[in-house]
C-alpha positions, 0 to 999 in steps of 0.5 A: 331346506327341512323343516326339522333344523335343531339348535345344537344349544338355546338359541335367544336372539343375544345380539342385535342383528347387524345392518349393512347400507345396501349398495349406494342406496339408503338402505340398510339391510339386515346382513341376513336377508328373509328368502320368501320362497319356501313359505310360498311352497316352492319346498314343499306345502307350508301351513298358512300359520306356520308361515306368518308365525315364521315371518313374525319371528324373523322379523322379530330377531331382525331380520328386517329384509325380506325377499320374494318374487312375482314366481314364488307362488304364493309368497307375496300374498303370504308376506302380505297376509303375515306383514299387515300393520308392520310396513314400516318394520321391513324393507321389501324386496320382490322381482319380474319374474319369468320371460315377459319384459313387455311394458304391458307385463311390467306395469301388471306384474307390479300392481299385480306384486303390490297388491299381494303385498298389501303395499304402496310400494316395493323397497327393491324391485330386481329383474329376476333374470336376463331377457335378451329378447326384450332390450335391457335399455326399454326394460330400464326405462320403465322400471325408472318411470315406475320409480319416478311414481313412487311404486319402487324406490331402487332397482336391482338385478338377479342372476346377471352376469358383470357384462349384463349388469355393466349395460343395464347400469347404461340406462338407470342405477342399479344398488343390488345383484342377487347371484348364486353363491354358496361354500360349494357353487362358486361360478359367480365369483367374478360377479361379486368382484364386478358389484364390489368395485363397483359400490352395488350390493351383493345379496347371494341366493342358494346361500345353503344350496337348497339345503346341501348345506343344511345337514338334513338330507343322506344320500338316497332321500327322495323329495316328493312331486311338490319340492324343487330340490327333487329336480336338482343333479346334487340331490341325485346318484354319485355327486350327492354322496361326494358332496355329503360326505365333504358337507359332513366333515364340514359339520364336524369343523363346525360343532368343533366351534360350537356352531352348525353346518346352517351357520358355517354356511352363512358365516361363510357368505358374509365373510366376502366383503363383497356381500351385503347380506345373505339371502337364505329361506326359512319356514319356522320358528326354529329355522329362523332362531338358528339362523339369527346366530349365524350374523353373530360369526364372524370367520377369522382368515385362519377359519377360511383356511381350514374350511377351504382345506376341508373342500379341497377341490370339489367344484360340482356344477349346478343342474336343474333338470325341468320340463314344461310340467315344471313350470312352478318351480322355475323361479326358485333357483337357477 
């Protein structure tokens, strides 16, 4: 996402942002959730200034539910940095990154995560992916024990298929599941059917497509070596200029309601009554003002109709094209 958004109009934070019970849990979660992962540098080089003063203002528009992760680089420090004498203001989120479930790795990832954090404890901890090779039922286990010590208090899950969340639900509750959904990837839909009947929460990432959806970016733009976006196939040839150009109508519909394309996108996420709030990253002060008036939306089924027609049947497929000197940017997207 760049770091040039504009409001089309001034933009106060006029409504109070709503709050969702996540899951079967005891929480309550703002229906936009803070995705730490730009201000970790996974998007590009964020100022350390620029980044708390960016955490500052979202939580001051109430956006009170942040997310990280152990594989966002720097974001946990950054947030604990930035979050210092605010505790008890947010609820915190952060993952098991990367393919090492061994309990040795578990219990260092989370005293690793609670010290970047300068935290007692983590509201959420989520497995960032399925790994097949460690048994989700050991897995389980230990997550429990470290919610019995007090050092998480829920347990959630990332980027887990129905049938994976199904057997992990085997061995300990599970309130949360973060898939991939946006207006234009929509592969997980079966997935936000599975959390619904089954009471979990639903807190989508890539809810702007890693800014397909943000309106910055025309076909041909070139991301430098430090951005992920560069190693993605919609940000690349043929496929980026379909996209654009059904984005850019998307726009107009938009602006035509006296909204942005950022908005829509949000709007449109939360409209799925399977979704608790929508995850969506941000690094600065403008980003987050937009961003804040996109709760304020509500789609009628009319709005849904119209915007569904103006996407027609594009279904693109969601590629990352990593090797080994990738490795930073493995835990942004999948």
């Amino acid at each position: 996402m760049s770091s040039d958004w504009v409001c089309q109009k001034p933009c106060p934070y006029s409504q109070k942002m709503e709050t969702r019970a996540l899951g079967k849990s005891d929480l309550e979660v703002s229906t936009v959730c803070f995705g730490a992962w730009p201000i970790g540098g996974g998007m590009g080089n964020v100022d350390p200034k620029q980044a708390a003063d960016t955490i500052h203002a979202a939580v001051d528009a109430g956006i009170t539910f942040i997310d990280t992760a152990e594989g966002y680089q720097t974001s946990e420090s950054v947030l604990g940095q930035a979050l210092k004498g605010r505790r008890d203001s947010v609820i915190l989120a952060s993952k098991l990154s990367g393919p090492d479930h061994s309990e040795k790795h578990i219990r260092e990832a989370i005293e690793n995560s609670l010290s970047a954090l300068n935290v007692e404890y983590i509201d959420l901890y989520q497995l960032h992916t399925p790994q097949p090779k460690w048994p989700i039922k050991n897995t389980m286990e230990i997550l429990m024990d470290l919610k019995k010590q007090g050092k998480i208090r829920h347990i959630g899950l990332s980027n887990f298929t129905s049938d994976q969340t199904q057997e992990a639900m085997e061995f300990g509750p599970i309130i949360s599941s973060q898939p991939r959904y946006n207006l234009l990837f929509r592969q997980e839909n079966p997935t936000l059917t599975f959390c619904k009947e089954n009471q979990i929460g639903v807190i989508p990432h890539s809810v702007l497509a890693k800014g397909l959806l943000g309106g910055s970016y025309k076909p041909g733009h070139t991301f430098p070596k430090d951005d992920e976006r560069r190693l993605f196939n919609f940000f690349q040839g043929e496929l980026f200029q379909t996209i654009y150009e059904v984005t850019q109508q998307l726009e107009e519909w938009a602006k035509s309601h006296g909204r942005d394309l950022i908005q829509l996108a949000i709007a449109w996420a939360l409209a799925n009554s399977a979704v608790t709030s929508a995850i969506v990253g941000m690094k600065s002060v403008v980003q987050v003002q937009n961003v804040a008036q996109a709760s304020t939306w509500k789609l009628t089924s009319t709005d849904l109709s119209e915007v569904e027609a103006v996407i027609g049947n594009l279904q693109p497929e969601w590629i990352k094209d990593q090797t080994p000197e990738d490795l930073p940017y493995r835990f942004g997207s999948y």
